[in-house]
N, C-alpha and C positions, 0 to 999 in steps of 0.2 A: 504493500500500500504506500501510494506516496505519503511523504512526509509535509505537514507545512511551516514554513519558516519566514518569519517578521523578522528583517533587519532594517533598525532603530537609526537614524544619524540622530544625535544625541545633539544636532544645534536646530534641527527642524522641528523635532519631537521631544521635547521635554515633560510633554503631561505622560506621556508612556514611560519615560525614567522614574516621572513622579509616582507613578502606579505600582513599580517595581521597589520603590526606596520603603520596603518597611515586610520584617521578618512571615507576618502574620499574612499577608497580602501573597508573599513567595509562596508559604504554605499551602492556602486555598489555589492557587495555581497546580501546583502541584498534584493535590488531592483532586483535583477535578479532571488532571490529563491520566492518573493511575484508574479512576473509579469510575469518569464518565457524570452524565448532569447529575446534579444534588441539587434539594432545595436548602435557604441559612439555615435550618432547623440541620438539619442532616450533617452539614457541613462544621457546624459547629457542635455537635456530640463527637462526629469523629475526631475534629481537630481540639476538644476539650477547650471551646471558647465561648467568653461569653457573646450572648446574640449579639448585642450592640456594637464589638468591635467586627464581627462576622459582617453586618449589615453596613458597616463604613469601609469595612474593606472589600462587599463586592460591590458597593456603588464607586469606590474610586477605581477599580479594574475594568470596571462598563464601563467610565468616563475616557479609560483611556484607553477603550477598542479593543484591550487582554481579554474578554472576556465575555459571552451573550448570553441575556438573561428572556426567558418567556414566562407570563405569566400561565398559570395551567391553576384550575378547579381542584380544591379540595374538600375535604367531608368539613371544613367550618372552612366557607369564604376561598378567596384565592392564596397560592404558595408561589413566588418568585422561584426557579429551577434555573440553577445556570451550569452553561457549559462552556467548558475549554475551547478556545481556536485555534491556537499554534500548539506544536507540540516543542518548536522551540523558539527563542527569540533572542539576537545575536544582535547587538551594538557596534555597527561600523565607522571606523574612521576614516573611512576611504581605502580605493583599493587602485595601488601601483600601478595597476595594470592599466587604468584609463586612461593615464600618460598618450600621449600623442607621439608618437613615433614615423618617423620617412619613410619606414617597410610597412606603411597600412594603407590600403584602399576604402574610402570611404562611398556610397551611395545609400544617397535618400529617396525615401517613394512615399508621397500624400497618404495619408488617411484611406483617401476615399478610393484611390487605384488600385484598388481591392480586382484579384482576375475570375475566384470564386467567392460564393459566399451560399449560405445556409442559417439562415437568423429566424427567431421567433421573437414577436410582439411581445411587452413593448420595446417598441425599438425605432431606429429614426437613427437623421441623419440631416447635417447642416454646415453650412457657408459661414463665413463670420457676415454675410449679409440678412439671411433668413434661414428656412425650412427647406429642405428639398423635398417637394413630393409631399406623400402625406401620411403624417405621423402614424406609430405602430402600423404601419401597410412592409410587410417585406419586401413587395415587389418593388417598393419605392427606391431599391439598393438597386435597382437597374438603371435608374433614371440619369440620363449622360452629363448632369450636372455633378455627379458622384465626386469628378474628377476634381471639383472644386474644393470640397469636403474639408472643414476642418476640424469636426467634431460626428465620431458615430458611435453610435448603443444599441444593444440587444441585451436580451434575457438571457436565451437561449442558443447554442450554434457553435458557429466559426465565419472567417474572413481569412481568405487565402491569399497571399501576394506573391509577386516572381519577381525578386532581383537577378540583374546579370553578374553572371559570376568571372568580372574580370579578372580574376587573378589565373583562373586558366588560359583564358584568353592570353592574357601576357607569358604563360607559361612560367607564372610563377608558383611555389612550393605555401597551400596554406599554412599556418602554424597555429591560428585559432581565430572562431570569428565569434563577430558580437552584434547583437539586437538592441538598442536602445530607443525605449517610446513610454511615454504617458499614461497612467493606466490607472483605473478607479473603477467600484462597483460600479454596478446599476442599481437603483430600486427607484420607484417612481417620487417624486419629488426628491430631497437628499436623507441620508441619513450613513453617521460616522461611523455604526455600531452595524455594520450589513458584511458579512465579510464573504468572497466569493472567491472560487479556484480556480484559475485561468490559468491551462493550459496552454504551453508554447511546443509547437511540435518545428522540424525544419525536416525538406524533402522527406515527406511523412513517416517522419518518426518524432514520437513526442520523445523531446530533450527532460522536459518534468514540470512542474506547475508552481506558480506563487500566489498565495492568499492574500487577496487585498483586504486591508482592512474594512472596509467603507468607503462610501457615496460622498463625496465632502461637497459640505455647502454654507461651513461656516462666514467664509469672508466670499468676495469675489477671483477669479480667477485674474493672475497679474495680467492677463492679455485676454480674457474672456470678454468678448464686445459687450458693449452696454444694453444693446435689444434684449439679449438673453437675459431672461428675468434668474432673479437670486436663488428661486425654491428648486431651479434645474441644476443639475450637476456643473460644478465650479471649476474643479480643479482634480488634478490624480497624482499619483507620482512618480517619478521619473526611476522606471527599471532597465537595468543592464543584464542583459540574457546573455552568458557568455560560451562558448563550445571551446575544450582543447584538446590536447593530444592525450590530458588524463580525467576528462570528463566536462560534467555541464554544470553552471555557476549560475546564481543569479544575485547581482550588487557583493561577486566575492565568497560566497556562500554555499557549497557546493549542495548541488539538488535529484542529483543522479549521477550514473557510471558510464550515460552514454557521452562518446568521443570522439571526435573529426575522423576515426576511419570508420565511424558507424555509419554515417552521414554519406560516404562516395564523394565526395563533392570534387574529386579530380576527374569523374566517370558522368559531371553536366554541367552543361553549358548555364545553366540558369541554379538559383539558389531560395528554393521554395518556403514562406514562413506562414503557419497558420495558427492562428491567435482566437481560442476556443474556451467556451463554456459546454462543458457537458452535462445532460442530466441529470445522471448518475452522480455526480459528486459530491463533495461531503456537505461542502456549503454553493451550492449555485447562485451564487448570487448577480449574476451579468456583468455585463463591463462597459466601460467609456474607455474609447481609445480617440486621446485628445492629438491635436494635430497644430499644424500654424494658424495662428489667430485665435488659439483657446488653451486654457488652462496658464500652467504657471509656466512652459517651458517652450521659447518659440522655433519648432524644429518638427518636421518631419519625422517617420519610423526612421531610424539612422542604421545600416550594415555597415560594419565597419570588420576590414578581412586584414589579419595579419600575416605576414609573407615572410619568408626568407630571401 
């Protein structure tokens, strides 16, 4: 089973530091990724605490997106049941490897220059000028303003891209490539606490998945046009999907075993990524995949191939 893994940059995210800075807080983490959902009653007989500090320390782990809480019926009134989202969460400081080097080929490709796609409602797709088409309509990802695209969502599915794969072309030797783009759940208006598993596969083989946290919609996006009202999806975060000669990485973090000879990519011309929600998964929660002219980061899906 895949694993999912939250890594933290400690100057973006400090309410998730804050969540983790207190012994009590670790523990209910803990106990909820050994045991699975507990309601505070539960949680706090096992961990021998009193309710009150149980009940402050799952409202600061919901706050800071560790942790998802449902309410569900009990035999007197309703019980708060919360469940673990990560199994791990890793605090990075950056990783060497994004260094910019003369042995990398760079290409970018829009949002919307999607070559297949397979989406369920709700979902949509837009300009930094408008709407294209019309909302939750799938067939609306056909519509040849796609290419303009700087913001698209679904529930449900996948979007398939083809970059070319210059480095054969040049007949150079890859050493490891990398995927760089914007990425936040879906759920219909925003919400921080929605966490979803999105699938990254290249020339169909999924490399492995990263759990977003949530739909953010706290502030505006630094480049989110001002049309787009507040209550739509704002902003996501900027992940680094990386492939090497000893496996697959994402922001440094390693998420699988597959490796640049899993991939063939000396055996085509092109270098296929498809960027997927399944149904099956643990948390399906959709995704926005932000592009130029939205969110916080102004930049295309970026491939970037490193060569010898």
């Amino acid at each position: 089973m895949a694993r999912n893994f939250l890594v933290v940059d400690p100057e973006k995210d400090p309410h998730i530091i804050k969540g983790l800075a207190a012994p009590a807080r670790i523990s209910v983490l803990k106990l909820l990724r050994r045991k699975g959902p507990l309601n505070v009653k539960e949680i706090g007989e096992l961990l021998k605490l009193p309710q009150s500090t149980v009940s402050l320390s799952v409202q600061l782990l919901e706050e800071a997106g560790l942790i998802r809480t449902e309410s569900q019926r009990a035999r007197k009134g309703n019980q708060k049941v919360c469940s673990s989202i990560y199994d791990e969460v890793v605090i990075s400081f950056g990783d060497a490897a994004e260094e910019r080097r003369d042995d990398a080929i760079e290409v970018a490709m829009p949002v919307g220059l999607y070559t297949s796609f397979d989406v369920s409602a709700p979902c949509g797709l837009c300009t930094t000028e408008g709407i294209i088409g019309l909302l939750d309509v799938p067939d609306a990802f056909l519509d040849p303003q796609r290419m303009r695209a700087g913001l698209i969502w679904f529930t449900r599915g996948s979007v398939d891209y083809q970059f070319p794969n210059n480095a054969r072309l040049d007949n150079r030797t890859i050493t490891e490539i990398e995927f760089s783009l914007e990425l936040s759940s879906e759920v219909p208006g925003t919400n921080p606490n929605w966490p979803s598993d999105i699938t990254i596969g290249i020339n169909g083989i999924d490399i492995g998945q990263w759990t977003s946290p949530g739909d953010f919609g706290d502030r505006r996006g630094v480049l989110t046009p001002d049309w787009w009202k507040l209550k739509g999806s704002q902003y996501g975060m900027l992940k680094r999907f990386r492939v090497t000669e000893n496996g697959a990485y994402v922001d440094g973090m390693r998420i699988s075993d597959i490796a640049l000879k899993d991939l063939k990519l000396d055996q085509h011309h092109s270098i296929r990524l498809s960027i997927s929600v399944r149904a099956d998964a643990r948390h399906p929660g959709g995704v926005n995949i932000f592009g130029r002219g939205f969110g916080n980061y102004d930049q295309d899906i970026v491939l970037r191939i490193t060569t010898k």
